[in-house]
N, C-alpha and C positions, 0 to 999 in steps of 0.2 A: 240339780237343774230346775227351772222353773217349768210351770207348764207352758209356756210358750216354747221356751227352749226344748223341751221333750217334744212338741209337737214338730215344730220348727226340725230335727233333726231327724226325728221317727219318716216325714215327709221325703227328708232328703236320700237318706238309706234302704228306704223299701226298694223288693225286687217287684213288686207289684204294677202292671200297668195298669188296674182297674182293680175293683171291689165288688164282690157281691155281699150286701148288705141282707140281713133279715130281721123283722122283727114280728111280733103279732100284737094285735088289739082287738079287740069287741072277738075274741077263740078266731079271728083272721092271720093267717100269716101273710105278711106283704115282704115283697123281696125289691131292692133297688140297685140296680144293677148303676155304677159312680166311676166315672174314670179319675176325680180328685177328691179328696174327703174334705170338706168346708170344716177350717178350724172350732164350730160351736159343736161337730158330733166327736169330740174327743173330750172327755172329764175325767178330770186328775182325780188319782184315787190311791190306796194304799193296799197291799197285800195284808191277808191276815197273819198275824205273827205266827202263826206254824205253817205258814208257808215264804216265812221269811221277810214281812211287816216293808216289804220294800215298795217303792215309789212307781205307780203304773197312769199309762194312759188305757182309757176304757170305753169301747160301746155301749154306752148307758144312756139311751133316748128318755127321755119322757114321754109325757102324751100330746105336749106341742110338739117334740122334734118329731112324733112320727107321724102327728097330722101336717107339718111341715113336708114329710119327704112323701107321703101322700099325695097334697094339694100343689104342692109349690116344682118338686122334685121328681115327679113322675112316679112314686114308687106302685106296685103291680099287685094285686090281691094274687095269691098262685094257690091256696088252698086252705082248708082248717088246719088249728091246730094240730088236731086228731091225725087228720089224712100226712100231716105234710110231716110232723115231728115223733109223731108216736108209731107208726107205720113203721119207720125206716129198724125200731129196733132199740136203739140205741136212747139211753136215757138220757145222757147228757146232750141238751141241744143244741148246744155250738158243734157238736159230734155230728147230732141228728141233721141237721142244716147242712153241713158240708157233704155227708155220706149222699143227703137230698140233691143237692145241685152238681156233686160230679157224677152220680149216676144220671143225672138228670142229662146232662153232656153225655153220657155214651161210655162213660169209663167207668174202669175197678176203685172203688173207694178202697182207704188204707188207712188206717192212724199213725200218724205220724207225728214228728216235731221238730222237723227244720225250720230254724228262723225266719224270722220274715224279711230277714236281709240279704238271703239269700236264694228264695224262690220263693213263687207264689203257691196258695195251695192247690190250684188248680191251672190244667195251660189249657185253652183254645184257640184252636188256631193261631197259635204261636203269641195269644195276649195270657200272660200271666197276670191272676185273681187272687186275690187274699179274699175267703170269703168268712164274713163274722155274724152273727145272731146275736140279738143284744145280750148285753153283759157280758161280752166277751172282749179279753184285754186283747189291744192291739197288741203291748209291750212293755214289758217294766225300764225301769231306767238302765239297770244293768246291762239288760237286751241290748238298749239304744245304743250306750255306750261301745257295746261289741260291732255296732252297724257301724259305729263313726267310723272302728278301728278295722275294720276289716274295709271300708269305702277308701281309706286313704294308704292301703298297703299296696 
């Protein structure tokens, strides 16, 4: 698939009504809460061959997208790096970031790995959220493809 087409179909398949978005800049982390994801924060990218060298869409901001979702996008300073990612424990920060915003809501954080075609990783009030911290893959191609096949059964 092209990147169009992986965005184009990843769009179509998610169980997600909204995103919580995170990233950090200047030891800031900023969180932007998006109920559609604007086709320029998805960049096509490739797994590493030991994790099977396959085709992904990815949260990978730079430092125009995240003064973009800043200035333009509303995004929300919620704490240091320190406080907001190193706190919770967890090393991995796509981990750290989610374990942050569901406890943040009120609930038991868990790791997990249901698709994202099939729920969101977080419900409030009944909106389900895919929430990502940059460089974190939305989904690799194969994912997508299992979203197309499971949307049209």
């Amino acid at each position: 698939m092209t990147h169009a087409e992986l965005i184009k179909n990843y769009k179509e398949t998610t169980a997600a009504d909204a995103y919580i978005l995170g990233f950090a800049i200047r030891g800031w982390v900023y969180q932007l809460i998006i109920k559609e994801l604007p086709d320029w924060m998805f960049k096509f990218d490739r797994e590493s061959t030991s994790h099977g060298g396959k085709i992904k869409e990815r949260f990978r901001p730079n430092t125009d997208d995240k003064l973009t979702m800043i200035h333009r996008l509303g995004a929300e300073k919620v704490g240091t790096v320190e406080e907001i990612l190193t706190a919770t424990g967890r090393k991995n920060k796509g981990e750290a970031w989610e374990k942050y915003q569901t406890e943040k809501a009120g609930q038991e954080w868990k790791k997990d790995s249901v698709p994202y075609y099939l729920d969101g990783d977080l419900t409030v009030n009944g909106v389900k959220y895919q929430i990502k911290f940059e460089s974190a893959s939305f989904a690799n191609e194969e994912t997508i493809l299992e979203g197309m096949k499971h949307q049209a059964a």
